[in-house]
Each structure stands twice: as structure tokens, then as C-alpha cells.
N, C-alpha and C positions, 0 to 999 in steps of 0.2 A: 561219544560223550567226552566234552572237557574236563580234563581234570586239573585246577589249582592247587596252590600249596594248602592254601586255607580248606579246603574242601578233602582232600590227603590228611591233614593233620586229625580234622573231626573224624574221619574215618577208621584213623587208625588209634583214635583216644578209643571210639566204641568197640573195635572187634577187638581188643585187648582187653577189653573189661574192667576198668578202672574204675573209678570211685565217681559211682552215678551222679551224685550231687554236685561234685566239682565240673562235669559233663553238664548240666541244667545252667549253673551258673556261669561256667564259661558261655555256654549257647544264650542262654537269656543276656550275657555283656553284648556279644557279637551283635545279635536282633536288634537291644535298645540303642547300641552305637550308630549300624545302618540307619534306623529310623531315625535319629536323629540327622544327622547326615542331611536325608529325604528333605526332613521337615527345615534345617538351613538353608537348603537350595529351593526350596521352594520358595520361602520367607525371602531371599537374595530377589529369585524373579518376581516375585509381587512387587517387591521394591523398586526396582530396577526397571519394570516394564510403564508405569509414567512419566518417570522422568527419561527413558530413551522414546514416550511417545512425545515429551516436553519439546526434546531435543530437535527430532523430527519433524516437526511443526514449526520452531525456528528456522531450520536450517533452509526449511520452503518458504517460508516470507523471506527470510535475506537472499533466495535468489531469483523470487519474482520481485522484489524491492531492485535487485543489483541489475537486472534488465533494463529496467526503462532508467531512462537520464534523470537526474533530478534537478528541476525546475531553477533555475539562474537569477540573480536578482539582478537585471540591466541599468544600469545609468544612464538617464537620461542626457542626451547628447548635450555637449558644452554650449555649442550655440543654441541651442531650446534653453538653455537656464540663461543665456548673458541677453537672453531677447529684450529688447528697450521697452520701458512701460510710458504710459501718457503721463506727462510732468504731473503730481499731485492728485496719483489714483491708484490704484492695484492693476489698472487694463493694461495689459501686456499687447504687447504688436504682435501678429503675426504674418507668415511670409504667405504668399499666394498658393504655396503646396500644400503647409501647415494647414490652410482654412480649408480647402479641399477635400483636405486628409480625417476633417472632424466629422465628415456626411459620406460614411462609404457606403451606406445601401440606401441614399437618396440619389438623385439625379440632379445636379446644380452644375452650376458655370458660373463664371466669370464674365460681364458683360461688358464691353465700351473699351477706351485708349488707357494705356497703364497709368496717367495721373489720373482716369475717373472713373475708376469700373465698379460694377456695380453687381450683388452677391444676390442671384437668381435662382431660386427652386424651380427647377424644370417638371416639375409633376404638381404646381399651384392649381394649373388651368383642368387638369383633370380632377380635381378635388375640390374645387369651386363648380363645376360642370354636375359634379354628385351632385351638392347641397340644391341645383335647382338655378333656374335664373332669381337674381335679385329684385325686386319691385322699384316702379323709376320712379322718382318722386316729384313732383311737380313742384316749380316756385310759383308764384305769386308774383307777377310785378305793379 
């Protein structure tokens, strides 16, 4: 069995025989001190234990947050802003990559010589071919 000093001193207050009362009231300080004690440290962790599960939950968003890149804001290339427009409109020119570039899950081309080509959907004839043949119309002469 261990023996403290606090635990030697009670011991040797009672096999001496000393003044019963001053023995109650010192033992009843000792009890209500510890219990108190108890009941700070408890009161501490009650407190304590939201705001470190607060803390915890922060520190897991800022390091699934710190993982992935965060999103860039690009500028539009110089030449896409100085692009010429038709004299006395808002239509802006664009270049033969540019107009390409506006239909990526269509199928198109470019059709004819560079002064005259002409801007073809290459999946017209299969979507005209759904809707069915068209009715011919007769004139009159």
C-alpha cells in the first residue's frame, strides 16, 4: 500500500486522538476541495470538448480545401479582344480556328478556296434523313 504525506498526516491526526471535530472538519475541507477540483475539470472538458471538436472540423476543410488548386481566372487572349468588328455593328470577325472551335461535339468543316468557303454541318444529312424525305412540289406552267 502507498503511503502519501496527506494520507500519514490523517493517520497520524487519528491514532493520537485529537480533537474529533477539528478531524471531521479538516476531512470534510479535504472531500469538498477534491470534489470541487472534480467538478472544475470536468466543467474545463465540457467546455473544451466543442470547440476542439470546432477546431477539428476546420482544420479538415482547410486541408481538403489546400489539396485541390483553386480555380484561376484567365484572360482572354489579346488577340480574341483586338478582333476587328464589321464597320457599324457589334459582329466581331473571327479567325477559321476560332469558328471551329465554337462546335466541338458537332461535326463541321470548312468548305471551298480561302476567299470563299463555306461553314458546313457535317451531320445535316443524317438529321434531315430522320425527319423523312420532303414532299416535291409541283409547278404549274
Amino acid at each position: 500500500m502507498k503511503t502519501t504525506p496527506e494520507h500519514d498526516e490523517l493517520l497520524n491526526e487519528v491514532l493520537t486522538g485529537g480533537n474529533v471535530t477539528e478531524l471531521r472538519t479538516k476531512s470534510l475541507d479535504d472531500t469538498l476541495t477534491a470534489v470541487r477540483q472534480h467538478r472544475r475539470l470536468r466543467h474545463a472538458l465540457r467546455c473544451a470538448s466543442p470547440v476542439a471538436a470546432i477546431g477539428i472540423l476546420m482544420a479538415i476543410f482547410w486541408y481538403r480545401h489546400s489539396q485541390f488548386p483553386q480555380p484561376v481566372a484567365v484572360q482572354p487572349a489579346a488577340a480574341a479582344m483586338a478582333a476587328p468588328t464589321v464597320p457599324g455593328t457589334s459582329i466581331r470577325l473571327v479567325s477559321d480556328e476560332e469558328l471551329l472551335a465554337m462546335f466541338p461535339d458537332r461535326p463541321v468543316a470548312l468548305v471551298g478556296p480561302p476567299g470563299n468557303r463555306q461553314f458546313v454541318f457535317l451531320d445535316e444529312k443524317r438529321a434531315s434523313q430522320a425527319q423523312g424525305p420532303r414532299p416535291v412540289r409541283a409547278l404549274k406552267l
